[in-house]
KOLZATOR-374387 format. One line per 2 residues: number of its first residue (from 1); their letters; for each residue x negated, y, z negated of N, C-alpha, C. Coordinates in steps of 0.2 Angstrom, whole numbers, padded with zeros to 4 digits. Layout:
N
NUM = A = X Y Z X Y Z X Y Z; ...
***
This chain:
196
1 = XX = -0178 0706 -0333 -0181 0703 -0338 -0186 0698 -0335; -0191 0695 -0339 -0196 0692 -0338 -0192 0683 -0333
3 = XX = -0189 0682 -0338 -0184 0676 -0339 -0180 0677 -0327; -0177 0683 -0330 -0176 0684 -0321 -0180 0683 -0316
5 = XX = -0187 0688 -0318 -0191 0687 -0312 -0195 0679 -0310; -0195 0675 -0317 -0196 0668 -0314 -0193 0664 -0312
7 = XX = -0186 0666 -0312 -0180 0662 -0310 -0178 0662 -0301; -0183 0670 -0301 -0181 0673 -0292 -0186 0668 -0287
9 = XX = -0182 0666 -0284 -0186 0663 -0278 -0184 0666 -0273; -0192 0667 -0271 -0195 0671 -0261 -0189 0667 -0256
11 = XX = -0187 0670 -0253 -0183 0669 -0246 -0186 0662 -0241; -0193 0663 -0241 -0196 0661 -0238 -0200 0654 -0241
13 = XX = -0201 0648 -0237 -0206 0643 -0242 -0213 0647 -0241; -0215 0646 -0249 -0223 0648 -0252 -0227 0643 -0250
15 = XX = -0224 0638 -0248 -0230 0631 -0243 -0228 0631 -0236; -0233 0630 -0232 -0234 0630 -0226 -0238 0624 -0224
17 = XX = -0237 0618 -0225 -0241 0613 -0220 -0240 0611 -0214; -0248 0610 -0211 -0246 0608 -0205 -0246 0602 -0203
19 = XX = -0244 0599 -0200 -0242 0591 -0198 -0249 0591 -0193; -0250 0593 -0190 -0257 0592 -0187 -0262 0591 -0192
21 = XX = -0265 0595 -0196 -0269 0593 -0203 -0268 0586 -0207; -0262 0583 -0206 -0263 0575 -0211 -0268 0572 -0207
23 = XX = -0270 0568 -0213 -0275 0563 -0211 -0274 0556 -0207; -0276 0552 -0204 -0274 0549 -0201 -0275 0541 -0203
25 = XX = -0280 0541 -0209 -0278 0537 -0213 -0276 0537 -0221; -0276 0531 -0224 -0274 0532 -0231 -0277 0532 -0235
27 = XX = -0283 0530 -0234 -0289 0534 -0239 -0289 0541 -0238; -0291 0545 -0233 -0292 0552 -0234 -0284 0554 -0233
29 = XX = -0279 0552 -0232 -0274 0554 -0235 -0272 0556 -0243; -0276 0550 -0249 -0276 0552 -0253 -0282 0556 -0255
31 = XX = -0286 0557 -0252 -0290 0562 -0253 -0287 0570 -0252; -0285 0570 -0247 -0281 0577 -0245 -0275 0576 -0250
33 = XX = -0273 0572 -0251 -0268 0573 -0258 -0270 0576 -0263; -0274 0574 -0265 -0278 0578 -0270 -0280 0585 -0270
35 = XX = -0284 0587 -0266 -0286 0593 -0264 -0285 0599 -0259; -0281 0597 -0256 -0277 0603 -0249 -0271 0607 -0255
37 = XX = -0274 0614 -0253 -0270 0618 -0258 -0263 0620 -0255; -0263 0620 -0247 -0258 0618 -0246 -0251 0614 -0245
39 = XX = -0253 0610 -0249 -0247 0605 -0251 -0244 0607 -0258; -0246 0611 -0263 -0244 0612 -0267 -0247 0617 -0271
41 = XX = -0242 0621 -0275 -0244 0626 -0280 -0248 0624 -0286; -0251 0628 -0288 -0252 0628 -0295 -0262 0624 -0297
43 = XX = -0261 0620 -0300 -0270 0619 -0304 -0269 0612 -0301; -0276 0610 -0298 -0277 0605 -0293 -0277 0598 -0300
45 = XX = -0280 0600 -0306 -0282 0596 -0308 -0274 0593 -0312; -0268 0594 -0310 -0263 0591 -0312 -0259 0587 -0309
47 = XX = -0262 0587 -0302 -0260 0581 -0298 -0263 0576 -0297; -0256 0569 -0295 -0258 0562 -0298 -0259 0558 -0292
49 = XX = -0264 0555 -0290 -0264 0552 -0285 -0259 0545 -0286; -0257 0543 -0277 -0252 0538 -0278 -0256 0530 -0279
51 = XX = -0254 0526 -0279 -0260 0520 -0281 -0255 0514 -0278; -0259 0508 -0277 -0255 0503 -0273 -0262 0502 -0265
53 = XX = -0258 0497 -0262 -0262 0495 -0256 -0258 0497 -0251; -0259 0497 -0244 -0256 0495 -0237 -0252 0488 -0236
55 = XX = -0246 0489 -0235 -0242 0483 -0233 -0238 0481 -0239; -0239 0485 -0242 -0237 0482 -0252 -0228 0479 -0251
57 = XX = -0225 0475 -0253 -0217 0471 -0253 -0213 0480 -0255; -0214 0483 -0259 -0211 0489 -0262 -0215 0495 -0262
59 = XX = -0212 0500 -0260 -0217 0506 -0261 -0210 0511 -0264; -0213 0513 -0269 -0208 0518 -0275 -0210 0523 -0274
61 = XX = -0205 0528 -0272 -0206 0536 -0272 -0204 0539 -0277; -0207 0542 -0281 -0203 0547 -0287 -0203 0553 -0285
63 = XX = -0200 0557 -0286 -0199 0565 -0284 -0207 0568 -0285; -0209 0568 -0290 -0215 0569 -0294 -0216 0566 -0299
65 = XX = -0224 0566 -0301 -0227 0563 -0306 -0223 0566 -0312; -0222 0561 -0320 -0220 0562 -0323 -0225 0566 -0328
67 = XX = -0225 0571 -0332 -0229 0575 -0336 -0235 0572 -0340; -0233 0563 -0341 -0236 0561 -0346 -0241 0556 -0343
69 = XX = -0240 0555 -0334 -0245 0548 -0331 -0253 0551 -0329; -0256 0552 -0335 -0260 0556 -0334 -0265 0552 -0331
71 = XX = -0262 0544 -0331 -0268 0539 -0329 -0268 0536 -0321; -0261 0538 -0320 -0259 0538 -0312 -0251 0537 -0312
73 = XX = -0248 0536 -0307 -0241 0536 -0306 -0236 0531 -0312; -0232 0532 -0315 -0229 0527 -0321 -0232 0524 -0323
75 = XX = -0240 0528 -0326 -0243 0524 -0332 -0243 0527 -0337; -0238 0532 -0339 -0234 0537 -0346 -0230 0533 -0348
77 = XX = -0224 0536 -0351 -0218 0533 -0355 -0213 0531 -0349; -0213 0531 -0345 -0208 0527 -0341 -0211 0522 -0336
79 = XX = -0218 0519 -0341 -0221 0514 -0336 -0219 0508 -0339; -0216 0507 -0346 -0212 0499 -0348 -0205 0499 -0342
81 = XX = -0202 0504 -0342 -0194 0502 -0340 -0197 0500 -0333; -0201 0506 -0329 -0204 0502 -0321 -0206 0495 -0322
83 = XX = -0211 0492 -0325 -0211 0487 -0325 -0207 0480 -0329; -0202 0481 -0333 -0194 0479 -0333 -0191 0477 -0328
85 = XX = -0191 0483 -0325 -0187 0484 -0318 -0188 0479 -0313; -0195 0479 -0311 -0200 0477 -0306 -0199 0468 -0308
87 = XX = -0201 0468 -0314 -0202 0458 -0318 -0193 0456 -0316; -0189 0462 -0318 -0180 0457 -0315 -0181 0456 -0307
89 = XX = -0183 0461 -0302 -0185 0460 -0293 -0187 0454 -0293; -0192 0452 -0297 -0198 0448 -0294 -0204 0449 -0291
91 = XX = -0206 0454 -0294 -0211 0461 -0291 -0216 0460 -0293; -0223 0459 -0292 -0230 0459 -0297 -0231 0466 -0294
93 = XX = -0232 0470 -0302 -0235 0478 -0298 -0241 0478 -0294; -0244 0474 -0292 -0251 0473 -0286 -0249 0472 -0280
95 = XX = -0237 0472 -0281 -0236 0472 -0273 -0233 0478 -0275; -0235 0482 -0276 -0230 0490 -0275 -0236 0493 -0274
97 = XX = -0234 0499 -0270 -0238 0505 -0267 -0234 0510 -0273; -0235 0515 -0277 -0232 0519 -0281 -0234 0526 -0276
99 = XX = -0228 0529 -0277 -0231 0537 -0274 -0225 0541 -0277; -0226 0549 -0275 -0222 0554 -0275 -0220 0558 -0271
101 = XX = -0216 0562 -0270 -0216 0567 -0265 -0221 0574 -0265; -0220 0574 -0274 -0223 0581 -0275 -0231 0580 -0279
103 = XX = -0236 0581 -0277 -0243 0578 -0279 -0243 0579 -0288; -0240 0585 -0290 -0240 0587 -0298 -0234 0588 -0298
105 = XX = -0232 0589 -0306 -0224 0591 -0309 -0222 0597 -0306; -0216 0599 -0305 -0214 0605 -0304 -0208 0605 -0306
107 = XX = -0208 0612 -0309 -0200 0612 -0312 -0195 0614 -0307; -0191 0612 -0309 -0186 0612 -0304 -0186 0612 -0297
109 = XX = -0189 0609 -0292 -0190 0608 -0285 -0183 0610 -0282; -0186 0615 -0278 -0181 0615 -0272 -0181 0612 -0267
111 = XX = -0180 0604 -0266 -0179 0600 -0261 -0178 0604 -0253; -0172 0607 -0253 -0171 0608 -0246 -0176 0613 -0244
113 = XX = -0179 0620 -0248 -0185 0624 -0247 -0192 0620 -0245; -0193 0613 -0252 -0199 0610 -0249 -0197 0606 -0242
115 = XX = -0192 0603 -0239 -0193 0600 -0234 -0193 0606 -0225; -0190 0614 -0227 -0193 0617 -0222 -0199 0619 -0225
117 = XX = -0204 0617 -0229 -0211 0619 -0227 -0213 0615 -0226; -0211 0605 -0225 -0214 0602 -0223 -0214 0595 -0225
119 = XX = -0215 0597 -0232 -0213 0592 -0236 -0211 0586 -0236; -0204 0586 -0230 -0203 0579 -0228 -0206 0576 -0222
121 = XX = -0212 0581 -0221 -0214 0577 -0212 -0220 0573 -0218; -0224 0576 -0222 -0230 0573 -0227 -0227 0567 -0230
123 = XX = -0220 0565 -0233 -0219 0561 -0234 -0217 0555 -0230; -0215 0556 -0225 -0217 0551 -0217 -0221 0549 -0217
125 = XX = -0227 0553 -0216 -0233 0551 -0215 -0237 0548 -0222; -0234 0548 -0226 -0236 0545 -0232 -0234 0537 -0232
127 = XX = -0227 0538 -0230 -0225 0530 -0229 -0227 0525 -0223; -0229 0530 -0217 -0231 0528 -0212 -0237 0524 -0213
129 = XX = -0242 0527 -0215 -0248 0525 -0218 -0247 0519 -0223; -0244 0520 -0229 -0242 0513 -0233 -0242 0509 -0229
131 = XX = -0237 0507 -0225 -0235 0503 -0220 -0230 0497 -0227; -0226 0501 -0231 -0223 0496 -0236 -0217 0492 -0231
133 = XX = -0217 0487 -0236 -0209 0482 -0230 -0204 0485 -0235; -0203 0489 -0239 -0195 0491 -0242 -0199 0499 -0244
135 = XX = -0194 0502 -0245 -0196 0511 -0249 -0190 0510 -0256; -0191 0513 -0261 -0187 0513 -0266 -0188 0522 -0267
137 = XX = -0182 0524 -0266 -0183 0530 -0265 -0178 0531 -0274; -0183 0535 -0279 -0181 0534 -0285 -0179 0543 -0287
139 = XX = -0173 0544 -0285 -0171 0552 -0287 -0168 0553 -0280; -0161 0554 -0280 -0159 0555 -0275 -0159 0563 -0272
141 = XX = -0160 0567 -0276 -0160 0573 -0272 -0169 0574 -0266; -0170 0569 -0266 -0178 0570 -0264 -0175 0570 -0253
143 = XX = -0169 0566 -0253 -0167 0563 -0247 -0167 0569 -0244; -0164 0574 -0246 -0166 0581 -0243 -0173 0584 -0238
145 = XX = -0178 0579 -0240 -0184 0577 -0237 -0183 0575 -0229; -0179 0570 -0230 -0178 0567 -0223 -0172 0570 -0221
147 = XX = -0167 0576 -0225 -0162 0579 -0218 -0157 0573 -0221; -0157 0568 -0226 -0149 0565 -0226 -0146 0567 -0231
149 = XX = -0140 0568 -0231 -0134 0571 -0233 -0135 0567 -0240; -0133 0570 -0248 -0131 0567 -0253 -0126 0560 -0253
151 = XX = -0121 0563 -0249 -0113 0557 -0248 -0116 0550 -0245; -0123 0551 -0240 -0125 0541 -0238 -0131 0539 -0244
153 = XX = -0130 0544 -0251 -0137 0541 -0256 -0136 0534 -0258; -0127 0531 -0256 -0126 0523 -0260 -0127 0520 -0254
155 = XX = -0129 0522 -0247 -0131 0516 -0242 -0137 0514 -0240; -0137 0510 -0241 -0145 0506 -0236 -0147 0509 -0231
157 = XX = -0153 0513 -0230 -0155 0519 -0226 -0160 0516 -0223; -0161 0520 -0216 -0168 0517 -0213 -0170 0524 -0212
159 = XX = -0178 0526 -0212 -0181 0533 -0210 -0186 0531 -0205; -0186 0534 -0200 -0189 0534 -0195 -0198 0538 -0196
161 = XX = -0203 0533 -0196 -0209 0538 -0201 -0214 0537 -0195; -0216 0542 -0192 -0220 0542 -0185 -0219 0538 -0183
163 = XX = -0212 0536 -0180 -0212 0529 -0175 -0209 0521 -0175; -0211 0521 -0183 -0208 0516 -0185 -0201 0515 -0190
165 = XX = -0197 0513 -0192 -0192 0513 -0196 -0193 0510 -0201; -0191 0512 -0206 -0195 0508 -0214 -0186 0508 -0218
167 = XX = -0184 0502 -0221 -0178 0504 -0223 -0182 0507 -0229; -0172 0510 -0232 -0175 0514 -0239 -0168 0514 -0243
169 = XX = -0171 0514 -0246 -0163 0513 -0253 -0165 0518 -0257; -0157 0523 -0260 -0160 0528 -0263 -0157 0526 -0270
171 = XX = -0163 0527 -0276 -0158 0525 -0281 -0158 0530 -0287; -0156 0532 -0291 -0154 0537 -0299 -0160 0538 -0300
173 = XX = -0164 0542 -0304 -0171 0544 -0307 -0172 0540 -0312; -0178 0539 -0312 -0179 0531 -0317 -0175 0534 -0323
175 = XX = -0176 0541 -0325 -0175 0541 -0333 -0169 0540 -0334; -0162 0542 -0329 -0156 0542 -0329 -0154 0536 -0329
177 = XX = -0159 0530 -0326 -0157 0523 -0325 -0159 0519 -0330; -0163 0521 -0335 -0167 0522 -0342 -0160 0520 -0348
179 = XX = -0158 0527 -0346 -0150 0529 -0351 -0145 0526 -0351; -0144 0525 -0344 -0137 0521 -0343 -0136 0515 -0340
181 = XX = -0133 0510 -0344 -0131 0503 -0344 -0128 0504 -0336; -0122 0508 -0335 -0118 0507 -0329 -0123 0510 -0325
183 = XX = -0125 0513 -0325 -0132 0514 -0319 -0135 0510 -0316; -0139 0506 -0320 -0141 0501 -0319 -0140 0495 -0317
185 = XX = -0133 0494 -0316 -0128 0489 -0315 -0127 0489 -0308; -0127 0498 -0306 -0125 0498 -0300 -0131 0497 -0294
187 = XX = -0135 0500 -0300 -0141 0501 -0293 -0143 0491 -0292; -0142 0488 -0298 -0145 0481 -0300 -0142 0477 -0293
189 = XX = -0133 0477 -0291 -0130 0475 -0287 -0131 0481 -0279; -0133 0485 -0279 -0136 0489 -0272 -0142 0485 -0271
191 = XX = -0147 0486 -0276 -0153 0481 -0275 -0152 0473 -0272; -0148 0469 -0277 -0146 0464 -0271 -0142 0463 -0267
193 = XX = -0138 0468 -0263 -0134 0466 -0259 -0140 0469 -0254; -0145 0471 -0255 -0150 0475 -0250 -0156 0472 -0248
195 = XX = -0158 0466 -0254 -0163 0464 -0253 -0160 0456 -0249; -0154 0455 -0248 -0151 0449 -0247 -0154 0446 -0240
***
C-alpha cells in the first residue's frame, strides 16, 4: 500500500555529509545551513536559520524547527512558553544563541540514522562555532547525535565539540514541558542544581 511504502526506510542514510565541507565560521555556517542540499531532504525554502550571537550565556537546541517559526527558531506558538521559561532563568533572549539539529521539520527523524550520516559531527561543529557557556539540549532523543545512551538523559553532560567541552543538559521537548506541570518541575530543579 501507498501508506507502507512511505513508512519503509533505505537501509542506508539518504544523507551523506562531509565533515571536511563545514565551514569554518558561523556566518557561512549559517549560510551553508541554509543551502547545502546535503544536510537535508526535501524544499530549501523550509528551512529555518538558527539566530543568536557567538558566546551567547545559553544556546538551545531543538530537534527541529517547529512547523509554525516561519520567522526563525521559536518565533510560532511555542515562542511565549520559551520566553516564560527564559524570564524564570534569568535569560534576556539577546543571551541565547537558538538552533536545531535539523535545518527543516521532518517527520519522524531517525536520530540514530541521522547521526551515522553525520549529523552529530554538524552539530559539534555548530556549537563549536556558537562558542555558547551552557547548551540546553531541548528533546532528548536528539543525544543520539553525540552517541549518549538515553539512561544519562537526567545527568549534567559535557560534549566534546572539536576540542573544546561545552556542558549540556538534556531536557523534555518544550511541547511536552508545555503540558506537564511535573515536567516542569523536574527539569526547573535539574536546571538549578546545574546552573549552581
Amino acid at each position: 500500500t501507498a501508506l507502507e511504502r512511505a513508512l519503509e526506510q533505505p537501509g542506508a542514510p539518504s544523507l551523506a555529509i562531509d565533515p571536511a565541507a563545514l565551514p569554518a565560521t558561523l556566518e557561512k555556517f549559517r549560510e551553508w545551513w541554509m543551502t547545502d542540499t546535503a544536510l537535508a531532504e526535501g524544499a530549501l525554502d523550509r528551512r529555518v536559520p538558527p539566530r543568536g550571537v557567538a558566546g551567547a550565556r545559553l544556546m538551545i537546541v531543538l530537534p527541529q524547527p517547529f512547523d509554525d517559526d516561519g520567522d526563525g527558531l521559536l518565533t510560532g506558538g511555542a515562542a511565549p512558553f520559551c520566553a516564560a521559561m527564559l524570564r524564570a532563568m534569568g535569560i534576556a533572549e539577546h543571551e541565547v544563541y537558538f538552533a536545531s539539529a535539523l535545518p527543516a521539520p521532518m517527520a519522524m527523524p531517525e536520530w540514530d540514522r541521522l547521526a551515522a550520516a553525520g549529523l552529530g559531527q554538524v552539530l559539534r561543529h555548530h556549537i563549536a562555532l556558537a562558542a555558547p557557556q551552557r547548551v540546553l539540549l531541548c528533546g532528548r532523543a536528539q543525544l543520539a547525535l553525540f552517541g549518549i545512551a538515553p539512561e544519562q538523559a537526567r545527568e549534567p553532560l559535557s560534549v566534546d565539540c572539536n576540542g573544546s567541552p561545552h556542558a549540556l543538559l538534556a531536557a523534555p521537548d518544550l511541547r511536552n514541558l508545555a503540558r506537564s506541570a511535573v515536567r516542569r518541575e523536574n527539569f526547573w530543579n535539574r536546571w538549578l542544581d546545574w546552573t549552581r
